[in-house]
C-alpha positions as CSV (number, residue, x, y, z in Angstrom):
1,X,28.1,3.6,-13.8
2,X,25.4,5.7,-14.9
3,X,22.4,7.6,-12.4
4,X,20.3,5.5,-13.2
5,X,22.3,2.4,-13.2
6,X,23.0,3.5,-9.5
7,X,19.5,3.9,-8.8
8,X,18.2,0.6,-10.2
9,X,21.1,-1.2,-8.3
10,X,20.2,0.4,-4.8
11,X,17.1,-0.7,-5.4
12,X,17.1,-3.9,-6.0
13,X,19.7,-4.3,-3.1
14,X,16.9,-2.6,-0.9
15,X,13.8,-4.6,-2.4
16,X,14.2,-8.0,-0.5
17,X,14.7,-5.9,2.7
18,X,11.3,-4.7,2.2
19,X,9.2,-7.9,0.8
20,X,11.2,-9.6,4.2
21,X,9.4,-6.9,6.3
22,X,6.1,-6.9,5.0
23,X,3.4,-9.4,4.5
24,X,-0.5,-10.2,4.8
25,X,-2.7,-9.9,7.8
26,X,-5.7,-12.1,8.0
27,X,-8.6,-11.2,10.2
28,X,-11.7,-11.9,11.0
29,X,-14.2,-8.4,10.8
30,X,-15.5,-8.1,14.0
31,X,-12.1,-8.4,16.0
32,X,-10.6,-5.2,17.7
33,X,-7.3,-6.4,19.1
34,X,-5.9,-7.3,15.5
35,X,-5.5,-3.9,14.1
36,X,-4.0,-3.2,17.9
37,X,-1.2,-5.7,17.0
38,X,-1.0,-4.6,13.4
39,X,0.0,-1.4,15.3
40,X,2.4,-3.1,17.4
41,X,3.7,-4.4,13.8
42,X,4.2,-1.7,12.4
43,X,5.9,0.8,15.1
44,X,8.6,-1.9,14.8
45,X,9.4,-1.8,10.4
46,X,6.9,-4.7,10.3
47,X,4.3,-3.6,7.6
48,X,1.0,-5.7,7.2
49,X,-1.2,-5.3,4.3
50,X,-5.0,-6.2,6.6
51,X,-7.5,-8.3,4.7
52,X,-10.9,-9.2,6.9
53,X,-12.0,-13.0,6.3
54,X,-15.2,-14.8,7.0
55,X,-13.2,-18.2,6.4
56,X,-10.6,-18.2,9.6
57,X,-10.6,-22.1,10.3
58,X,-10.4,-23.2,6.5
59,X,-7.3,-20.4,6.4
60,X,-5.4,-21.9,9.4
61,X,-5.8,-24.9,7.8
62,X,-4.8,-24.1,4.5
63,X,-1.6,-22.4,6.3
64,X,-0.9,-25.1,8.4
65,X,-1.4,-23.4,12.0
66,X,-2.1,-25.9,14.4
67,X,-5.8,-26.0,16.1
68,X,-4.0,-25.5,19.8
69,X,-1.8,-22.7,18.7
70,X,-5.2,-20.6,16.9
71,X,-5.9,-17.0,18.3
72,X,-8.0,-14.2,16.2
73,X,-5.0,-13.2,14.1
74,X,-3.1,-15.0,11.4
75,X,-0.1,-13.1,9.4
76,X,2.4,-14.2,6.6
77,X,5.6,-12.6,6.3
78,X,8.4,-14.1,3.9
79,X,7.8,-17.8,4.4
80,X,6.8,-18.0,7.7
81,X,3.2,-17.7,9.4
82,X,2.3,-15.8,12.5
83,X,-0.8,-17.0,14.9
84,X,-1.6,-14.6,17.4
85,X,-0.3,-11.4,19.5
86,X,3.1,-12.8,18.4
87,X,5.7,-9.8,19.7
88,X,7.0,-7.7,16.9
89,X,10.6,-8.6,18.0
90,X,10.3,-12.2,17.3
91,X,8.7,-12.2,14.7
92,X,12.1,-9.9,13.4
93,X,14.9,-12.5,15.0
94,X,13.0,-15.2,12.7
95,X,13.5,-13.0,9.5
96,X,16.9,-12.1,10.4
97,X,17.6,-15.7,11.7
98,X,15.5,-18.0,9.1
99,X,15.2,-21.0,11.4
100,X,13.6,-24.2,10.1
101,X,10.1,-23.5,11.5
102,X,6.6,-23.0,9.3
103,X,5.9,-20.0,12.0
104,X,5.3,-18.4,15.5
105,X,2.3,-19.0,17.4
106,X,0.7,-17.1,20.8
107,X,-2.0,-19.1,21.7
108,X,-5.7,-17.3,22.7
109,X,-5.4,-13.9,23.8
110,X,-3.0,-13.2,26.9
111,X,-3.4,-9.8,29.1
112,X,-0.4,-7.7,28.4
113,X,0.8,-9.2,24.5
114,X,1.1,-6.7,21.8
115,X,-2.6,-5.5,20.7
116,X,-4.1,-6.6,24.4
117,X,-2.7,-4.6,26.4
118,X,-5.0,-3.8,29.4
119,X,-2.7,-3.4,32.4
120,X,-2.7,-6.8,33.5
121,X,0.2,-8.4,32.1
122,X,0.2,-12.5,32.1
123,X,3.2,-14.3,31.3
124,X,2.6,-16.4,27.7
125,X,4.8,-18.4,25.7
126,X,5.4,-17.9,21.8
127,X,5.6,-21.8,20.2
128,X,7.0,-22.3,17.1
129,X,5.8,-24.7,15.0
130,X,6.8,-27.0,12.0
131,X,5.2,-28.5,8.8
132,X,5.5,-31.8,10.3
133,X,3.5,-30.7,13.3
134,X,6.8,-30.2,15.7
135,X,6.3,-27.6,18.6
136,X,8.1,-26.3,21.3
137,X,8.9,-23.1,23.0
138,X,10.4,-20.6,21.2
139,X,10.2,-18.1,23.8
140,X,8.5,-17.1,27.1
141,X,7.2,-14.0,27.8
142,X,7.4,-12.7,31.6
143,X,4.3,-10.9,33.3
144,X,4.3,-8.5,36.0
């Protein structure tokens, strides 16, 4: 094989790598904590592209979040959708694993999840969630 052959072939191995681990953050302007968990993103390979929106609620909607799963936040990576101060490492295991789920969801704002961290740490759960309106735990997240 040629260079270049080489080069275009380790790149498009490498290319759905990155389009897994990056997607679009949805926020509303005036919110602080969301660039805080963008942070949180991104010092784990999770890159989000930050767009501000006046339209939150008709969003969620459109995505499908569920109104008792809504926080400040809302992400898309790959096909799933990300609610709240989801932790960066779940949000990976559900790229790497693909389960059948529309997305991950932290509901409201607890102390001590990535982007609030005030140091009080509550325990929270992470629910994953389903086109058909399914929910259930995914994971709980332990205080201290």
């Amino acid at each position: 094989m040629r260079p270049a052959h080489l080069l275009f072939l380790a790149l498009a191995i490498s290319l759905p790598a990155l389009a897994t681990n990056s997607g679009q953050l949805y926020k509303d302007p005036s919110c602080g904590c969301c660039g805080k968990w963008a942070a949180h993103m991104r010092a784990n390979q999770l890159t989000l592209q930050s767009q501000d929106r006046t339209d939150m609620a008709q969003l969620k909607d459109r995505l499908g979040v569920p109104a008792n799963l809504r926080s400040c936040h809302t992400a898309q990576l790959g096909r799933y959708v990300i609610e709240g101060h989801v932790p960066a490492a779940m949000v990976q295991q559900i790229l790497r694993d693909k389960p059948a789920i529309a997305g991950l969801a932290v509901a409201g704002m607890p102390q001590g999840s990535p982007g609030v961290e005030t140091g009080v740490r509550e325990s929270y759960q992470v629910i994953a969630f389903t086109r058909t309106g399914h929910q259930y735990v995914y994971a709980t997240v332990k205080g201290g």
